[in-house]
C-alpha positions as CSV (number, residue, x, y, z in Angstrom):
1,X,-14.5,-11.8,-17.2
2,X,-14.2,-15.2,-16.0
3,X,-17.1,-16.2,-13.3
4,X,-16.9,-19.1,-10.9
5,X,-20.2,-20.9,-9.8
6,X,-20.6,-23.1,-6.4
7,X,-23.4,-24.6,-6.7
8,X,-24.4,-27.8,-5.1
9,X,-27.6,-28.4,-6.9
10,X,-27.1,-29.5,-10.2
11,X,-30.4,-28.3,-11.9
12,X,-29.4,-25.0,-10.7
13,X,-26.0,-24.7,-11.1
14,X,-26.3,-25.3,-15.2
15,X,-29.3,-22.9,-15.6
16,X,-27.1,-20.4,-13.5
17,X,-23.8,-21.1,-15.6
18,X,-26.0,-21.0,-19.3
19,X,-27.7,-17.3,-18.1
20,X,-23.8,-16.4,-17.2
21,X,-22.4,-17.8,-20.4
22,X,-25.4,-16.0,-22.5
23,X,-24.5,-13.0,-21.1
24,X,-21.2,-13.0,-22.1
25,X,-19.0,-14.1,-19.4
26,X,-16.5,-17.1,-19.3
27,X,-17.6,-19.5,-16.8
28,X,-16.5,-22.0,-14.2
29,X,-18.5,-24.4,-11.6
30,X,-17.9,-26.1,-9.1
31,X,-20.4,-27.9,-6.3
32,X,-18.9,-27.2,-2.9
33,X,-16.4,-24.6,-1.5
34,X,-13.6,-27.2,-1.3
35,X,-14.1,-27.9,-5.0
36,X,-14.2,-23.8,-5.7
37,X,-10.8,-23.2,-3.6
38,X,-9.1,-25.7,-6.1
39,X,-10.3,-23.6,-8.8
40,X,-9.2,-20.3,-7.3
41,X,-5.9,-21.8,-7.1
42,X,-5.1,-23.0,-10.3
43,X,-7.5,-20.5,-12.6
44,X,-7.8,-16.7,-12.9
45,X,-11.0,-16.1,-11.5
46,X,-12.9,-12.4,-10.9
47,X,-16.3,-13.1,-9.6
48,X,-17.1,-16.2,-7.2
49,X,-21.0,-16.4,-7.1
50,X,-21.8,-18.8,-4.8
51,X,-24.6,-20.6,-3.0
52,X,-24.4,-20.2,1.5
53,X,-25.8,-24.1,2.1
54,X,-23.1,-26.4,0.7
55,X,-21.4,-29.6,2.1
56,X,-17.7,-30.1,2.9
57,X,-17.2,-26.2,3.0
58,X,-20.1,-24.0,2.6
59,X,-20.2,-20.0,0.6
60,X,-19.4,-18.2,3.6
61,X,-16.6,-20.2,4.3
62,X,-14.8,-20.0,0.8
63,X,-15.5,-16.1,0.8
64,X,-13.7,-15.8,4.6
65,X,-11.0,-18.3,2.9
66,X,-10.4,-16.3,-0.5
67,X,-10.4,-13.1,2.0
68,X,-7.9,-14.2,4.3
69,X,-6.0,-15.3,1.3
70,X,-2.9,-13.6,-1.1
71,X,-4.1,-13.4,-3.8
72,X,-2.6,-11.3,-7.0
73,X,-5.9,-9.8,-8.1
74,X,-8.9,-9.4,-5.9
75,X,-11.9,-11.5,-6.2
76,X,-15.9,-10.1,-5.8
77,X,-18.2,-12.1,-4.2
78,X,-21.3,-12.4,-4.7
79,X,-23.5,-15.1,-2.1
80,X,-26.6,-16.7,-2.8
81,X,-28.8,-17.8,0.0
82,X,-32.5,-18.1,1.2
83,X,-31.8,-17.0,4.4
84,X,-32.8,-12.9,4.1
85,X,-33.0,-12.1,7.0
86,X,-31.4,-8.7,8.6
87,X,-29.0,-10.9,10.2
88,X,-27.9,-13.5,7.7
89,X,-27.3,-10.0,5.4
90,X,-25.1,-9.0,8.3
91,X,-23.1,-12.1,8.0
92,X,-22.6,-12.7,5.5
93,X,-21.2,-9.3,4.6
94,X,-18.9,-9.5,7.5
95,X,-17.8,-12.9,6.3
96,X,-16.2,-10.6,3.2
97,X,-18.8,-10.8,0.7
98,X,-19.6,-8.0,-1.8
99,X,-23.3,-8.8,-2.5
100,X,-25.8,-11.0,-2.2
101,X,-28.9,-12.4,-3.9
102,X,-31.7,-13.8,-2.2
103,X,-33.4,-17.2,-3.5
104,X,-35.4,-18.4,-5.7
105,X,-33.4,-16.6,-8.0
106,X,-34.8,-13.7,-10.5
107,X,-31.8,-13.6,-13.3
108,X,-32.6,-9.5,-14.0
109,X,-31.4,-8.5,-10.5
110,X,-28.5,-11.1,-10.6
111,X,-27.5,-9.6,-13.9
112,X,-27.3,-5.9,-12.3
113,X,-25.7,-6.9,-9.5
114,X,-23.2,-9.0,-11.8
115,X,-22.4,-5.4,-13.9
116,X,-21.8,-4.0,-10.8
117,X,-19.3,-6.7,-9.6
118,X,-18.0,-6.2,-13.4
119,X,-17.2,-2.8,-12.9
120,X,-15.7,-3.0,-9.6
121,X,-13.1,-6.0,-11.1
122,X,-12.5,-3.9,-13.9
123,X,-11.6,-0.7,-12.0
124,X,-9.5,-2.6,-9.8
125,X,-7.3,-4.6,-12.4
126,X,-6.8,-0.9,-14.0
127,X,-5.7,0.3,-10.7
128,X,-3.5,-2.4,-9.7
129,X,-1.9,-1.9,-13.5
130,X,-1.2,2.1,-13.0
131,X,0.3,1.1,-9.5
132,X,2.8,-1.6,-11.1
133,X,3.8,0.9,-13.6
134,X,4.1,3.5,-10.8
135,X,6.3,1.0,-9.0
136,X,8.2,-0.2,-11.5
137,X,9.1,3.3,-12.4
138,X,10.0,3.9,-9.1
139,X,12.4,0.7,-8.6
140,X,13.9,1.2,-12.5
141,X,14.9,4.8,-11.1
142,X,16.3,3.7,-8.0
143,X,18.1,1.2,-9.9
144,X,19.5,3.8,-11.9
145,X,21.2,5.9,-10.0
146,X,22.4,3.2,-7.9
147,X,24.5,1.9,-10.7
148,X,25.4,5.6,-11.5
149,X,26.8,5.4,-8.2
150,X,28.5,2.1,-8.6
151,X,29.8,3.5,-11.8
152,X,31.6,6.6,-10.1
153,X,32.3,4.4,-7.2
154,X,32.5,1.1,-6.5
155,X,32.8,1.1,-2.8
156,X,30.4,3.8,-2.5
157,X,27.9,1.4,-4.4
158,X,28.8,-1.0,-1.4
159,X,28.5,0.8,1.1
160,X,25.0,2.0,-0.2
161,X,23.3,-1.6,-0.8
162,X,24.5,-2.3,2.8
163,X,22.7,0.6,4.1
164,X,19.5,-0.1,2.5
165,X,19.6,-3.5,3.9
166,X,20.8,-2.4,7.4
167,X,17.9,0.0,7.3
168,X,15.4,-2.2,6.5
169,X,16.3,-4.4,8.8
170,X,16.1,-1.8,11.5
171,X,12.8,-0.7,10.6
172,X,11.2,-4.1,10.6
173,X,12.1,-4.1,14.0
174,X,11.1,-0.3,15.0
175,X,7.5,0.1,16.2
176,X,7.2,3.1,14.8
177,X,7.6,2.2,11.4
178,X,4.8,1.7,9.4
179,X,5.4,-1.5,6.6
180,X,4.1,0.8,4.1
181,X,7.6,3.0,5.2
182,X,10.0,-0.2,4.7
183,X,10.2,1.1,0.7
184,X,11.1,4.0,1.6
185,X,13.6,3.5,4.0
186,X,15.5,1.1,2.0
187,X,15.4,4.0,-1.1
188,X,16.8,6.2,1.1
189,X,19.5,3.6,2.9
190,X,20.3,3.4,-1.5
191,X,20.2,6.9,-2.2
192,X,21.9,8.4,0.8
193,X,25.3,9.6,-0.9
194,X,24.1,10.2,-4.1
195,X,25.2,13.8,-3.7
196,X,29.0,12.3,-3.5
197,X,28.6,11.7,-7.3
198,X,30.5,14.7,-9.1
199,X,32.9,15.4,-6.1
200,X,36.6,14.6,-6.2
201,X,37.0,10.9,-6.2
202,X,39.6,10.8,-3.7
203,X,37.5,12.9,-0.9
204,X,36.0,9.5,-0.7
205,X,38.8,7.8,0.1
206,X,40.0,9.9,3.3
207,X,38.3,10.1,6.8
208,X,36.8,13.1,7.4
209,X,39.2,13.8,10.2
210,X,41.3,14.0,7.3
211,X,40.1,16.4,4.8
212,X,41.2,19.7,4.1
213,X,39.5,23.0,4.3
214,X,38.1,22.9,1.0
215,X,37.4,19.2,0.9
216,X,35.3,19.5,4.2
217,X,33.3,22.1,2.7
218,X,32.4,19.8,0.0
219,X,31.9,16.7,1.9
220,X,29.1,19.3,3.8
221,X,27.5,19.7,1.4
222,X,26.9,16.1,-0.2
223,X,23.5,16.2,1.6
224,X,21.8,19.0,0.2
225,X,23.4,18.2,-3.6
226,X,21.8,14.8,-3.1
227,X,18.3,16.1,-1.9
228,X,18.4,18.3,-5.0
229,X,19.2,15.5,-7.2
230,X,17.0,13.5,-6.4
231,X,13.7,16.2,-5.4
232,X,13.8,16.8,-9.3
233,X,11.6,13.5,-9.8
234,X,8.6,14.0,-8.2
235,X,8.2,10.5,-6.6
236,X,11.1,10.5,-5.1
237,X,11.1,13.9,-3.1
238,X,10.2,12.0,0.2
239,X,13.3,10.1,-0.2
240,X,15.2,13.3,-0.5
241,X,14.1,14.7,2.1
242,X,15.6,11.9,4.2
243,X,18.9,12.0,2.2
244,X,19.2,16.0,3.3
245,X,18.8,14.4,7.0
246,X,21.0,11.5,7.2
247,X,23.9,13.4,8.8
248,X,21.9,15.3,11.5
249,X,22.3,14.2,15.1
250,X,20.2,13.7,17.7
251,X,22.5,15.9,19.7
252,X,22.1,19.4,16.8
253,X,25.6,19.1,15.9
254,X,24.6,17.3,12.2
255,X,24.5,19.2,9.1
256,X,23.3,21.0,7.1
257,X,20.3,21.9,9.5
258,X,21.5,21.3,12.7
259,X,18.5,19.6,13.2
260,X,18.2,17.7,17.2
261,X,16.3,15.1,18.3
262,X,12.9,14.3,17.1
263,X,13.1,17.1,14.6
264,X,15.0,14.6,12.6
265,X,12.7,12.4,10.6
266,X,12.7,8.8,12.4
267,X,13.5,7.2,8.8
268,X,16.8,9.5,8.5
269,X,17.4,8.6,12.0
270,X,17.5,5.0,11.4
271,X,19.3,5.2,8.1
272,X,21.8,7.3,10.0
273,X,22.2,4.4,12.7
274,X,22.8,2.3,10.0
275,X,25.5,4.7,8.1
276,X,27.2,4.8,11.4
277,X,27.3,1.0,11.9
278,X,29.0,-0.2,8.2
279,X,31.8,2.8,8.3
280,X,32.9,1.7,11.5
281,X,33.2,-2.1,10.1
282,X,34.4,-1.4,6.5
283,X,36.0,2.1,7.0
284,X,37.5,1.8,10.5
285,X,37.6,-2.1,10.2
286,X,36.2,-2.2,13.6
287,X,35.9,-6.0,14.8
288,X,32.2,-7.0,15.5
289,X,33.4,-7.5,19.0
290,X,34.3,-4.2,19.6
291,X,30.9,-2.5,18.0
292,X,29.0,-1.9,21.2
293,X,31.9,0.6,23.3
294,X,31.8,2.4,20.1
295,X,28.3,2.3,19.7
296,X,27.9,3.7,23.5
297,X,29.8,6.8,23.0
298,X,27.4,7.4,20.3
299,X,24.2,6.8,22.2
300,X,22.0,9.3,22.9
301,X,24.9,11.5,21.6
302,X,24.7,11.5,17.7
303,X,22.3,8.9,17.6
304,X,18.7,8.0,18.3
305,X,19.3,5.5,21.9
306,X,16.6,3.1,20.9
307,X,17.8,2.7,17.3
308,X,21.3,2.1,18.6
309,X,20.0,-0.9,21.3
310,X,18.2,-2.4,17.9
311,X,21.4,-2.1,16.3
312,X,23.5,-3.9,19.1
313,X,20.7,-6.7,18.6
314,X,21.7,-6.9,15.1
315,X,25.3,-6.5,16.0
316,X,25.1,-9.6,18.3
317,X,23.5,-11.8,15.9
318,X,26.1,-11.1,13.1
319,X,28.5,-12.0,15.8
320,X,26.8,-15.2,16.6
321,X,26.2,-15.7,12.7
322,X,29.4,-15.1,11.8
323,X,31.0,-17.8,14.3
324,X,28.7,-20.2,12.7
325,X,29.6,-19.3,9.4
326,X,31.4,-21.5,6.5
327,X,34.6,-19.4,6.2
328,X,38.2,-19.6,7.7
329,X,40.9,-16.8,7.5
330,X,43.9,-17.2,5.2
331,X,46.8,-15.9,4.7
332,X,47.7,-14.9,1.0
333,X,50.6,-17.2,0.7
334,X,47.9,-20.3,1.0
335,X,45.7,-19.0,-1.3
336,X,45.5,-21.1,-4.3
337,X,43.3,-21.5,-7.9
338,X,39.9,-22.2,-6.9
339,X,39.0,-21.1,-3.6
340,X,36.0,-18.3,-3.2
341,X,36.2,-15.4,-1.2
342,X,33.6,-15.2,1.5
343,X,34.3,-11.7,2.8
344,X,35.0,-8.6,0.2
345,X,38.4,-7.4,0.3
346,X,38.7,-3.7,0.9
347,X,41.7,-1.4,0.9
348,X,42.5,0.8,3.6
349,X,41.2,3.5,2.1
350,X,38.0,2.2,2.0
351,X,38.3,0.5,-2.2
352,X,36.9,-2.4,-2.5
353,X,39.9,-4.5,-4.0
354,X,38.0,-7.9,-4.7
355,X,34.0,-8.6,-3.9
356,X,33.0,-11.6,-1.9
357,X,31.8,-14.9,-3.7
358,X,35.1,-14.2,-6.4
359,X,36.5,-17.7,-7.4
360,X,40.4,-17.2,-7.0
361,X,42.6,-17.8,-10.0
362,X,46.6,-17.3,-10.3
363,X,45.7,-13.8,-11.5
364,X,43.8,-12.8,-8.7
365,X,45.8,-14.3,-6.2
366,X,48.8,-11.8,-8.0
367,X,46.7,-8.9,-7.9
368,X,46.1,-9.5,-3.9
369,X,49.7,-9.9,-3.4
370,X,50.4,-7.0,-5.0
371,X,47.9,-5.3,-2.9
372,X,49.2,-6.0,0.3
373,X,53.1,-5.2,-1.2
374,X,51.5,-2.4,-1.4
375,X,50.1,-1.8,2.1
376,X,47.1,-1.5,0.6
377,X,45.2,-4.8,2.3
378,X,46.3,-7.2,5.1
379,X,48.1,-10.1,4.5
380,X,44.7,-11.8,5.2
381,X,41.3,-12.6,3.4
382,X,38.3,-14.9,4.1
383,X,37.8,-17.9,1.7
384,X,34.3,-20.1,1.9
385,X,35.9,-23.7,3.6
386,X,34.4,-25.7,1.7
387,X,36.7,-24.4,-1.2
388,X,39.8,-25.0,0.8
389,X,41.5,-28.4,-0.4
390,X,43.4,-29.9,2.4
């Protein structure tokens, strides 16, 4: 347990640190609060005790400092002051510390209240340790069936990191998101078609305007196939719960439930929004011009009406963005070795042919052609400028 004194008195700064260092901790000084702050930040550092009184920055300073701070691991404090009066205590507590000792200094009560600072720091390392695990877990399992998604899919894997990020981005901006919610959101942007894994590959590649009897009937039920997937881990049933959701509307015409309004989960909502918004750009290769008259029809309709004027918001800044952007349009005859692609190509069925940042060689540039012989692309792609020669 590594202790840092602030001490501006010398004499009693080493008779302080040699009690500390008999009792078995590893110990640290310094004689102000400036001095201590440029301890905190280069050394590890789990107790702080420190005197009140102290030039350049005094104790109640450096606790309100290491407070307002983010820090990996937290710190107790523990102040040391001759002023015991009810309201010093008050302070000085307020300012963020965890105890206190009162001058002149008797070394038994500073050693009990140092076992219980000891305790606390202990407990919370421990903590902080199961809740890394906890997350990790989480993120390695997310991770997992993302790529098992990819594997079955590669434009459903796509499509499903650009989801997540949409959704995030949307609930930044909602003000009835909760941050704590922003992890799950994105899980659920991630996860949303997981139930597509195991059905026919090519239901994937059709509209759903053009699926058959049978292939409808599957595509329904990709919700609840997914929420049953993924309700099996016990961490991740709130995100299946949203992944049942992500198809109900606002208006009760979704599926499977037939949920309306705000009997949809406000997460599934938004994640829905954001479902809506990259099929009509990478399925229906909608311009980002275009966006808001097809967003209007679905206002208020399908979707949630404030989620859809945050997404117009977003909309209008990847319009601006995108006029700003580093990339020109080619045709395929002017592609040659070397240039980048700035903009994935995708098929019209929705396959994505070759991903963004791809350096161009002969081969590639073959393929593309091929492609578009094909009818399978346009005759167009997007290439960064600053690899265009010329």
């Amino acid at each position: 347990m590594h202790v840092l004194i602030v001490e501006d008195n010398q004499v009693s700064q080493r008779l302080m640190k040699d009690k500390l260092t008999e009792w078995g901790y590893t110990v640290s000084s310094a004689h102000n609060g400036a001095e201590a702050w440029q301890r905190i930040e280069s050394l590890s550092v789990d107790i702080v005790v420190s005197d009140w009184k102290m030039p350049e920055m005094d104790g109640l300073e450096l606790c309100r400092r290491i407070r307002s701070a983010d820090l990996e691991f937290y710190i107790y404090f523990i102040l040391v002051t001759a002023q015991d009066s009810e309201e010093d205590i008050v302070q000085g507590l307020s300012a963020g510390a965890d105890d206190y000792v009162t001058k002149p200094v008797k070394f038994d009560e500073l050693r009990a209240r140092m076992g219980i600072g000891d305790r606390i720091v202990r407990l919370e390392r421990e903590l902080t340790g199961k809740y890394k695990a906890i997350e990790e877990n989480y993120l390695q399992t997310i991770r997992m069936f993302t790529n098992l998604m990819e594997v079955f899919n590669e434009g459903l894997g796509g499509h499903s990191r650009r989801v997540a990020e949409l959704s995030l981005k949307l609930a930044t901006r909602h003000p009835g998101v909760s941050e704590q919610d922003y992890p799950l959101v994105e899980a659920a942007g991630l996860l949303h078609d997981i139930g597509m894994v195991g059905l026919p590959n090519d239901l994937l590649c059709k509209k759903r305007t053009e699926l058959t009897g049978e292939e409808h009937e599957l595509y329904l039920s990709h919700p609840v196939l997914g929420e049953n997937i993924l309700k099996q881990v016990e961490f991740l049933r709130p995100v299946a719960k949203l992944v049942r959701a992500h198809h109900e509307q606002v208006n009760g015409r979704g599926f499977p439930d037939g949920l309306n309004g705000d009997e949809i989960p406000l997460l599934a909502r938004i994640v829905t929004a954001a479902v809506a918004y990259d099929n009509l750009i990478y399925k229906g290769k909608v311009p980002l011009e275009e966006i808001p008259d097809n967003f209007r029809r679905f206002r208020g309709y399908q979707l949630d009406p404030a989620i859809v004027d945050q997404l117009l918001e977003i909309n209008l800044e990847n319009i601006q963005k995108e006029k700003g952007e580093n990339f020109r349009e080619i045709d395929l005859e002017s592609l040659i070795e070397g240039m980048e692609l700035a903009r994935d190509v995708w098929m019209k069925n929705g396959a994505l042919a070759m991903p963004a940042d791809t350096e161009i060689t002969d081969y590639g540039i073959e393929k593309l052609k091929k492609y578009y012989d094909l009818n399978y692309i346009p005759n167009t792609v997007y290439v960064f400028k600053n690899t265009v020669r010329g």
